[in-house]
mmCIF file of the C-alpha atoms, coordinates in Angstrom:
data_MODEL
# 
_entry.id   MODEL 
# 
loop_
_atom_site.group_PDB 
_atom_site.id 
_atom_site.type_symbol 
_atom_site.label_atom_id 
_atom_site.label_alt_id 
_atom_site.label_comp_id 
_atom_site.label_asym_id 
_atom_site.label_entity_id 
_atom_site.label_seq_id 
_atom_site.pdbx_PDB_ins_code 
_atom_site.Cartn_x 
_atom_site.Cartn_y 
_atom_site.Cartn_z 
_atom_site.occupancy 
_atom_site.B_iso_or_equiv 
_atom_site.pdbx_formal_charge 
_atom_site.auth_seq_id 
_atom_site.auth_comp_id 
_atom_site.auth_asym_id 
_atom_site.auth_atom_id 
_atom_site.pdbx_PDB_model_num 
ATOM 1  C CA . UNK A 1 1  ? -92.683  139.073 -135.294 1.00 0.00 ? 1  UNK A CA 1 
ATOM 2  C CA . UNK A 1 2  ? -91.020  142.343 -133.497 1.00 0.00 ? 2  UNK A CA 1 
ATOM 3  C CA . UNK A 1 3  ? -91.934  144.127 -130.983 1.00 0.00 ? 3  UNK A CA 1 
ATOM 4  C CA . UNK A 1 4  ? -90.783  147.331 -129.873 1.00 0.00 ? 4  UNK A CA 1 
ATOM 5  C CA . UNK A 1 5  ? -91.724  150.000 -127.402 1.00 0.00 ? 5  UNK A CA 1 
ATOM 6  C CA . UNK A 1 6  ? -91.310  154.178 -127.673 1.00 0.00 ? 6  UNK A CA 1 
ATOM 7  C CA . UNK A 1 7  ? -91.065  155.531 -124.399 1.00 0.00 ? 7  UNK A CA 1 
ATOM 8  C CA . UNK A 1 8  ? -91.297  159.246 -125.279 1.00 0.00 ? 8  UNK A CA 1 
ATOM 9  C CA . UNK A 1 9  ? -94.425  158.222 -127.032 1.00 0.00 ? 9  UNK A CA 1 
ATOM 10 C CA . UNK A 1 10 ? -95.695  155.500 -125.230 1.00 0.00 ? 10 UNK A CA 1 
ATOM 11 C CA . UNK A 1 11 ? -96.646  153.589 -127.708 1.00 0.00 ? 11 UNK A CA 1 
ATOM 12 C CA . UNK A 1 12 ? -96.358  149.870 -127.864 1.00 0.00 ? 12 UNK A CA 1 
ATOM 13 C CA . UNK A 1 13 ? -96.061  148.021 -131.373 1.00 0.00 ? 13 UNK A CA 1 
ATOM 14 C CA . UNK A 1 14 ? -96.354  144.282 -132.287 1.00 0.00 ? 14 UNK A CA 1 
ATOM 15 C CA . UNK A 1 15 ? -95.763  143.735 -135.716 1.00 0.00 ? 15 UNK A CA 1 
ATOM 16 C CA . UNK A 1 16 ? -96.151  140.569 -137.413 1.00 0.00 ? 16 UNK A CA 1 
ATOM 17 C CA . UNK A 1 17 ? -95.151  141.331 -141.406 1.00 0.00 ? 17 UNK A CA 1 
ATOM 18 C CA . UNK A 1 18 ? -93.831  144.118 -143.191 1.00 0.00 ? 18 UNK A CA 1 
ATOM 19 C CA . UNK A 1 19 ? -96.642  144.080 -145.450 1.00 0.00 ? 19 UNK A CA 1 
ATOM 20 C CA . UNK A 1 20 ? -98.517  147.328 -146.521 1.00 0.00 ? 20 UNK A CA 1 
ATOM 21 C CA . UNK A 1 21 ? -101.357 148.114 -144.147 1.00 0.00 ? 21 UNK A CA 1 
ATOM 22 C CA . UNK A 1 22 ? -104.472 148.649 -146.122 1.00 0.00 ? 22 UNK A CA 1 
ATOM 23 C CA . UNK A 1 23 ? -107.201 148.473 -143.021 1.00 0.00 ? 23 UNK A CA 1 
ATOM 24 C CA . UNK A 1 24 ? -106.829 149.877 -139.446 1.00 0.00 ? 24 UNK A CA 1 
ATOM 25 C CA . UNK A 1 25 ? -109.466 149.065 -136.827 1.00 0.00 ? 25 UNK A CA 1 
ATOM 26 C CA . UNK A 1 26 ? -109.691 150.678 -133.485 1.00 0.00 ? 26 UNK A CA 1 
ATOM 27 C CA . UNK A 1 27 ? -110.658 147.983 -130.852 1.00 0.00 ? 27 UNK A CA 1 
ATOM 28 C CA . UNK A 1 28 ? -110.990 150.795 -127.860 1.00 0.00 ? 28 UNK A CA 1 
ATOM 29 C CA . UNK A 1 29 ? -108.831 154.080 -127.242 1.00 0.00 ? 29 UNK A CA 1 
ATOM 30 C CA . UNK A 1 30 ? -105.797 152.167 -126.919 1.00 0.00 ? 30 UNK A CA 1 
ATOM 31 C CA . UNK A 1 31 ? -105.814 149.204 -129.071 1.00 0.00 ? 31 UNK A CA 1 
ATOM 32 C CA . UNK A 1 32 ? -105.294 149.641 -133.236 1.00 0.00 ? 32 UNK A CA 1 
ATOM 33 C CA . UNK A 1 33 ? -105.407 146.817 -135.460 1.00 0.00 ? 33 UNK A CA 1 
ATOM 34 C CA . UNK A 1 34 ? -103.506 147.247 -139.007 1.00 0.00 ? 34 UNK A CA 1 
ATOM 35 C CA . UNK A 1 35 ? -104.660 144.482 -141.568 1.00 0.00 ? 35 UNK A CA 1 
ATOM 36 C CA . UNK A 1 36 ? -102.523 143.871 -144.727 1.00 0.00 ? 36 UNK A CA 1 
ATOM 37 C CA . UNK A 1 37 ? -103.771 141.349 -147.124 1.00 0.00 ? 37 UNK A CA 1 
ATOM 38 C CA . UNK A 1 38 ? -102.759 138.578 -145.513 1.00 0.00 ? 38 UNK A CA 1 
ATOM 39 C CA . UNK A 1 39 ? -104.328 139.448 -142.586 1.00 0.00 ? 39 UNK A CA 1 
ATOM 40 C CA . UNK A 1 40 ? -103.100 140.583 -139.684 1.00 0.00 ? 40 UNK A CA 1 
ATOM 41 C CA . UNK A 1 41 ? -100.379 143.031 -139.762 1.00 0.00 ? 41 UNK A CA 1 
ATOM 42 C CA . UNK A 1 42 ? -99.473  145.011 -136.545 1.00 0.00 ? 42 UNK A CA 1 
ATOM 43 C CA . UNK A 1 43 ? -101.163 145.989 -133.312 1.00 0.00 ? 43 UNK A CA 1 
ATOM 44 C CA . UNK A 1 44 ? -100.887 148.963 -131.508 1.00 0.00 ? 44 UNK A CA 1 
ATOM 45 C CA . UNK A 1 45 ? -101.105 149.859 -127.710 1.00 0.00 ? 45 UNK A CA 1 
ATOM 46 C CA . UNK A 1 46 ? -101.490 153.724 -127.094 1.00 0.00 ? 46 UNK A CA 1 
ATOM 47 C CA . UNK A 1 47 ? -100.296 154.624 -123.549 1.00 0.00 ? 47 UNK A CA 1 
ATOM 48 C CA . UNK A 1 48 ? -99.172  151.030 -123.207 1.00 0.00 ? 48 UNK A CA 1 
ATOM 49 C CA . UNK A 1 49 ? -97.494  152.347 -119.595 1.00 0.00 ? 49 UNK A CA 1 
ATOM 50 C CA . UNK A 1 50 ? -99.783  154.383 -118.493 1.00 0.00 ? 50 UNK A CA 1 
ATOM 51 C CA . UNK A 1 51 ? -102.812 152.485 -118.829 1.00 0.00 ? 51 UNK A CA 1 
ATOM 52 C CA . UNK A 1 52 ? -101.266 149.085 -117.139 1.00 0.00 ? 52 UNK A CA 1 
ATOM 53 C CA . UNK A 1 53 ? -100.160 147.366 -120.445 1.00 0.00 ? 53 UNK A CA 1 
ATOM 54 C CA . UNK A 1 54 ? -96.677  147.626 -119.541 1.00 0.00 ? 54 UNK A CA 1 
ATOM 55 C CA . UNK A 1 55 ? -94.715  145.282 -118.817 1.00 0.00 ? 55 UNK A CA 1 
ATOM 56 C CA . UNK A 1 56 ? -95.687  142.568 -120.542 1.00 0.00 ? 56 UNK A CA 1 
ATOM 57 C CA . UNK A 1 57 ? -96.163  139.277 -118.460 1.00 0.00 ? 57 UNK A CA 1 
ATOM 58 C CA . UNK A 1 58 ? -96.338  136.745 -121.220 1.00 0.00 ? 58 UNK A CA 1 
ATOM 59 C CA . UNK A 1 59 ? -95.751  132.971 -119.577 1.00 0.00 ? 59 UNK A CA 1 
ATOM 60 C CA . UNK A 1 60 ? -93.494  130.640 -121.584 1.00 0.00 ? 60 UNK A CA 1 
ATOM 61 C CA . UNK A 1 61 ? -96.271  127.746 -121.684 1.00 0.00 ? 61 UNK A CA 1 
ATOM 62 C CA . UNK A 1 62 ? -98.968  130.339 -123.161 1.00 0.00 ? 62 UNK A CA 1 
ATOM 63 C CA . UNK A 1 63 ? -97.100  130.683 -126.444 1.00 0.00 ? 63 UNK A CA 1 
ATOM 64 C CA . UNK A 1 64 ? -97.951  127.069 -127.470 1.00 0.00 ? 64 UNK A CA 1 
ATOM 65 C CA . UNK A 1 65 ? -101.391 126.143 -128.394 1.00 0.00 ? 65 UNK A CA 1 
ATOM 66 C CA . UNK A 1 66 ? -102.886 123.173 -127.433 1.00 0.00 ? 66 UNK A CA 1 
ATOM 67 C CA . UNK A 1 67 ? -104.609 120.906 -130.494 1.00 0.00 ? 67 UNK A CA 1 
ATOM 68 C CA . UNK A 1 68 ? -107.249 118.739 -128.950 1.00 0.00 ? 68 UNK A CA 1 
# 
């Protein structure tokens, strides 16, 4: 997984593989999902500053799921 931010752009971009995108899916103005074929590809955050996305606030403990 990489992240990486463009400030000129503001554009905010998780990316999970380096597979080819085949499928993108808006969630809302900001939010773009890319699907490869495995599944989920890379997310995108359109005015990740601007609209409050930035910065991320991601607590240590929330990375780990819980299996019940």
């Amino acid at each position: 997984m990489q992240i990486s931010y463009d400030e000129q752009d503001d554009i905010l971009l998780i990316t999970f593989n380096t597979d080819p995108i085949i499928k993108d899916i808006s969630l809302n103005w900001h939010v773009n999902i890319g699907f490869t074929e495995q599944g989920i590809g890379e997310i995108s955050i359109l005015e990740a500053k601007q609209s409050g996305l930035l910065p991320l606030n991601i607590q240590p403990n929330a990375l780990f799921l819980k299996v019940a």
